[in-house]
BALOBA-1460 file (C-alpha; in Angstrom, 3 decimals):
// residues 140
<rec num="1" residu="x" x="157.659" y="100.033" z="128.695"/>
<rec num="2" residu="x" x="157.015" y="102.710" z="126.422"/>
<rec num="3" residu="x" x="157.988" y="106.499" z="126.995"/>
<rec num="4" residu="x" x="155.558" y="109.439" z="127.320"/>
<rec num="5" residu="x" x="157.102" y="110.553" z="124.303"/>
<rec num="6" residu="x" x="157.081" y="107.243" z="122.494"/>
<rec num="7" residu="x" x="152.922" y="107.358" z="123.175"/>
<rec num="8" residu="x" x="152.610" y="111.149" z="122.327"/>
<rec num="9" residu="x" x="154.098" y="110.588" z="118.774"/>
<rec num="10" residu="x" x="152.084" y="107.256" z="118.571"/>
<rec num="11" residu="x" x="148.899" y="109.507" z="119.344"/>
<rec num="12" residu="x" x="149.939" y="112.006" z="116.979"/>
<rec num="13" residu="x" x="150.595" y="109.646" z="113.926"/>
<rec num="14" residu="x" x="147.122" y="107.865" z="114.940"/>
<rec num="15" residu="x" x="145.616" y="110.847" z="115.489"/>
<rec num="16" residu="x" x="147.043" y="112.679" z="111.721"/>
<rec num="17" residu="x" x="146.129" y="108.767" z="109.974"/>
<rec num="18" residu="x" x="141.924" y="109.473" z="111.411"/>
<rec num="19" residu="x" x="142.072" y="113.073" z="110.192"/>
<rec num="20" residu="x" x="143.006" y="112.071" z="106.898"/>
<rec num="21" residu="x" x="140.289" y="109.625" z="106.678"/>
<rec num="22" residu="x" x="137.840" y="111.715" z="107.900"/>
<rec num="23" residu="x" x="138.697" y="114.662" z="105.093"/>
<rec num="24" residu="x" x="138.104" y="111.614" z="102.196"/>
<rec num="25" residu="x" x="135.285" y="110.684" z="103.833"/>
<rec num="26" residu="x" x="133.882" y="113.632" z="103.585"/>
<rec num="27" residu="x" x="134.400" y="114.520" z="100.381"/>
<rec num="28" residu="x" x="133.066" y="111.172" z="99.508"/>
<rec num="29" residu="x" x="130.195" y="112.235" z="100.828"/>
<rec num="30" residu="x" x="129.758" y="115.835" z="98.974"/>
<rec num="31" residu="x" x="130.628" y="114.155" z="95.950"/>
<rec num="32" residu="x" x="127.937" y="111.785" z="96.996"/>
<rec num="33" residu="x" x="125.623" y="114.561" z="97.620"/>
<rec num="34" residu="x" x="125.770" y="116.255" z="94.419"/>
<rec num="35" residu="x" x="126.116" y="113.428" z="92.510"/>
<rec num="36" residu="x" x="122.235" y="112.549" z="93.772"/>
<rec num="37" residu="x" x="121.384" y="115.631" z="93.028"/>
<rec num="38" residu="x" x="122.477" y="115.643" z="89.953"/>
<rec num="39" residu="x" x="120.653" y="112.373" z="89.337"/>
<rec num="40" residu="x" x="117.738" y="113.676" z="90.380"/>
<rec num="41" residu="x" x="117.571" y="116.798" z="88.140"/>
<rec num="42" residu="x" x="118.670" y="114.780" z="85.143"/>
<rec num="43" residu="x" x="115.983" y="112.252" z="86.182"/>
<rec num="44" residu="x" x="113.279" y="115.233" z="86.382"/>
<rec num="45" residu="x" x="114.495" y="116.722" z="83.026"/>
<rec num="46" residu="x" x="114.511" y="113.464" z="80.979"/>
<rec num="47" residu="x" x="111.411" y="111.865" z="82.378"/>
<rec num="48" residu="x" x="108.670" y="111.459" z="79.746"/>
<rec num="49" residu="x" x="105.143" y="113.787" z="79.593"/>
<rec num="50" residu="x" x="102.285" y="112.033" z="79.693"/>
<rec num="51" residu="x" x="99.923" y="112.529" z="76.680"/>
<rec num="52" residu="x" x="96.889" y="111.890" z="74.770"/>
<rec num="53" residu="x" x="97.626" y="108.407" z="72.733"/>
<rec num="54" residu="x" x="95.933" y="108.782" z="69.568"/>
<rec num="55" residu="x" x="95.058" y="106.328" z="66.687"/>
<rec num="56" residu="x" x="91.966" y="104.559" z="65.311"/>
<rec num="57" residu="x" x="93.389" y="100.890" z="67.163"/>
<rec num="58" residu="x" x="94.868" y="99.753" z="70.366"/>
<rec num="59" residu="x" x="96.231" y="96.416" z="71.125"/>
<rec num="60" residu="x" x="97.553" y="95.205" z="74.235"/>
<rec num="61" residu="x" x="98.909" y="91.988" z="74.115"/>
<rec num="62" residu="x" x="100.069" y="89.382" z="76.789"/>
<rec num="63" residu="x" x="103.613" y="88.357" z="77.709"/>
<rec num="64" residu="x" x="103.515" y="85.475" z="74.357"/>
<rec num="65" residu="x" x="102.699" y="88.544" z="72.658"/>
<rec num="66" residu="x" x="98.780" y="87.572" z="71.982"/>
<rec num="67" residu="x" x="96.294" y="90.299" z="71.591"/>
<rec num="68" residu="x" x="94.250" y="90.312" z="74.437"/>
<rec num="69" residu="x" x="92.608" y="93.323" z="74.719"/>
<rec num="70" residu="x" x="91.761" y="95.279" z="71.070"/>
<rec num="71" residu="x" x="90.320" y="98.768" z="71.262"/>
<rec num="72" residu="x" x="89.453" y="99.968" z="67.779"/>
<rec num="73" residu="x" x="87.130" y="103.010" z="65.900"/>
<rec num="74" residu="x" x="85.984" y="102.881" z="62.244"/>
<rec num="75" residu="x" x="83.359" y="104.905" z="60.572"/>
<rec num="76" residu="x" x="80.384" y="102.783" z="61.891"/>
<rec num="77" residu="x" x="81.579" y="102.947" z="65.705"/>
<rec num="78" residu="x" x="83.671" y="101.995" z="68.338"/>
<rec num="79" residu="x" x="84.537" y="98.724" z="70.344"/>
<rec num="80" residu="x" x="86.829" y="96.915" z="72.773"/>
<rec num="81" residu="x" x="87.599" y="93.479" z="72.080"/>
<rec num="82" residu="x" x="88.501" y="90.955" z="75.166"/>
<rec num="83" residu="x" x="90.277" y="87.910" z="73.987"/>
<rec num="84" residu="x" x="91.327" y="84.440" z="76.206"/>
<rec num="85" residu="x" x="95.109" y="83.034" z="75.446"/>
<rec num="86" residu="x" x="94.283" y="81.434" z="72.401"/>
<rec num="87" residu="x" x="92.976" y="84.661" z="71.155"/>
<rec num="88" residu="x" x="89.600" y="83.637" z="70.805"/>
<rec num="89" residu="x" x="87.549" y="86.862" z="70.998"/>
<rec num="90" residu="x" x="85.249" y="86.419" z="74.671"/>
<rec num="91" residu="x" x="83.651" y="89.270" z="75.042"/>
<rec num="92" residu="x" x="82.712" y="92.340" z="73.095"/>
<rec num="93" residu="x" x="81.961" y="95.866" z="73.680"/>
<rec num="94" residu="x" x="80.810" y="98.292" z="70.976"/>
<rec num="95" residu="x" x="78.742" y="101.276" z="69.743"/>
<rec num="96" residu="x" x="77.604" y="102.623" z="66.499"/>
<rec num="97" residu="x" x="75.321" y="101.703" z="63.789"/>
<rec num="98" residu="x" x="73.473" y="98.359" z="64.080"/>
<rec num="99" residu="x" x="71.337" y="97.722" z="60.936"/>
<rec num="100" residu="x" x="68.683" y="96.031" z="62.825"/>
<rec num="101" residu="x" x="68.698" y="98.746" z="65.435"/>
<rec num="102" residu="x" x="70.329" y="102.012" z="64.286"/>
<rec num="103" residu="x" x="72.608" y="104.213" z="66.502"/>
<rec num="104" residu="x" x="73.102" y="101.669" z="69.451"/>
<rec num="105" residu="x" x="75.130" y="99.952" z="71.614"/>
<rec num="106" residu="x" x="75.715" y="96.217" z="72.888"/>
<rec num="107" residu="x" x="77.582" y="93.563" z="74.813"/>
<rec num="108" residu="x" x="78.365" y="90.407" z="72.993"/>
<rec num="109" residu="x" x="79.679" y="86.889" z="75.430"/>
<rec num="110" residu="x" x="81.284" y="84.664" z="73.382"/>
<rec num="111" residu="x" x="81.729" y="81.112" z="74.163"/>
<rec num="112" residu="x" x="85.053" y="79.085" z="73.966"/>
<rec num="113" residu="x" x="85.056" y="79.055" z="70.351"/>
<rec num="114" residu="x" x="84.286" y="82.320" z="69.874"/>
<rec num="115" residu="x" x="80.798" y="82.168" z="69.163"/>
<rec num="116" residu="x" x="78.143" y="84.457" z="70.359"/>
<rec num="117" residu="x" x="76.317" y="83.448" z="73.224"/>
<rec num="118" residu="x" x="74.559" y="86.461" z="74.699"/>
<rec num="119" residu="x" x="73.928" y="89.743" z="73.607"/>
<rec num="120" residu="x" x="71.966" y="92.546" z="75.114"/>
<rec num="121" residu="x" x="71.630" y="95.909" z="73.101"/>
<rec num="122" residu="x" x="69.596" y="99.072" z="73.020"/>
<rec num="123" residu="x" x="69.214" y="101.411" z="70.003"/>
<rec num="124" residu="x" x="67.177" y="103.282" z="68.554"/>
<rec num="125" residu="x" x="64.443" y="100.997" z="67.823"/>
<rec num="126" residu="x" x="64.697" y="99.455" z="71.164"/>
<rec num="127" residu="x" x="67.161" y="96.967" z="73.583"/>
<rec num="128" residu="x" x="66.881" y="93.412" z="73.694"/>
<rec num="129" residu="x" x="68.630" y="90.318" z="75.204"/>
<rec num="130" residu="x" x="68.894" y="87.297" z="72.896"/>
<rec num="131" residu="x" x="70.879" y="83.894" z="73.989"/>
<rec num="132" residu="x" x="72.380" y="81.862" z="71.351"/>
<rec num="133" residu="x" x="72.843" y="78.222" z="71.061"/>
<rec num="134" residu="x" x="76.168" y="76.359" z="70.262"/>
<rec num="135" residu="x" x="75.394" y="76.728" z="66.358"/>
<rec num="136" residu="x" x="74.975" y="80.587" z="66.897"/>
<rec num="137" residu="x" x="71.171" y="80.644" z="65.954"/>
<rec num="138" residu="x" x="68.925" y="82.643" z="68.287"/>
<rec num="139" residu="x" x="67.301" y="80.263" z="71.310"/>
<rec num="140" residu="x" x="63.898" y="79.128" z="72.010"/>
């Protein structure tokens, strides 16, 4: 059997070992602390600004790296291009100067070969809808 003084000095070692641990620990965790902190500033200074994105053309392009969608701006207008995986243009989008209608805009459905199918339009001289057939001459 162990002497009082044989379990004092056991409590006492014991008791210096958890003091120790408890002063690393702790300066784990204000290392810990400020490191985050740190982190976070660094994260705040270096994170990019949103902006305007300018150009006359925008391509976004799948994960093949395919246009899909094409967003572009001459002199005679502006359209948006929709393209399927084989980057067959689908549908199209666009304003600006029709020679059949003037100023205008439209929506052009392609079919799976890329020709048109549908359109519907209004300019200057009026709108219209006009179906196409598979040889891309108006229908009756």
């Amino acid at each position: 059997m162990r002497t009082l003084e044989d379990r004092l000095a056991y409590l006492e070692t014991r008791n210096a070992i958890l003091e120790r641990t408890d002063r690393r620990w702790r300066k784990v965790g204000i290392v810990g602390v400020v490191g985050a902190g740190i982190g976070m500033f660094m994260g705040q200074a270096s994170a990019p600004k949103a902006g305007p994105l300018v150009g006359t053309s925008l391509s976004i392009v799948d994960a093949q790296g395919k246009n899909r969608v094409v967003i572009g701006v001459n002199e005679g207008g502006a359209g948006i291009a929709l393209l399927d995986e084989k980057g067959k243009e689908r549908l199209a989008i666009g304003e600006g100067k029709n020679p059949s209608q003037g100023d205008g805009t439209g929506i052009i459905l392609f079919d799976s070969l890329s020709r048109p199918r549908l359109s519907i339009g209004v300019g200057e001289r009026g709108q219209g809808i006009s179906q196409f057939d598979e040889n891309g001459k108006p229908a009756r």
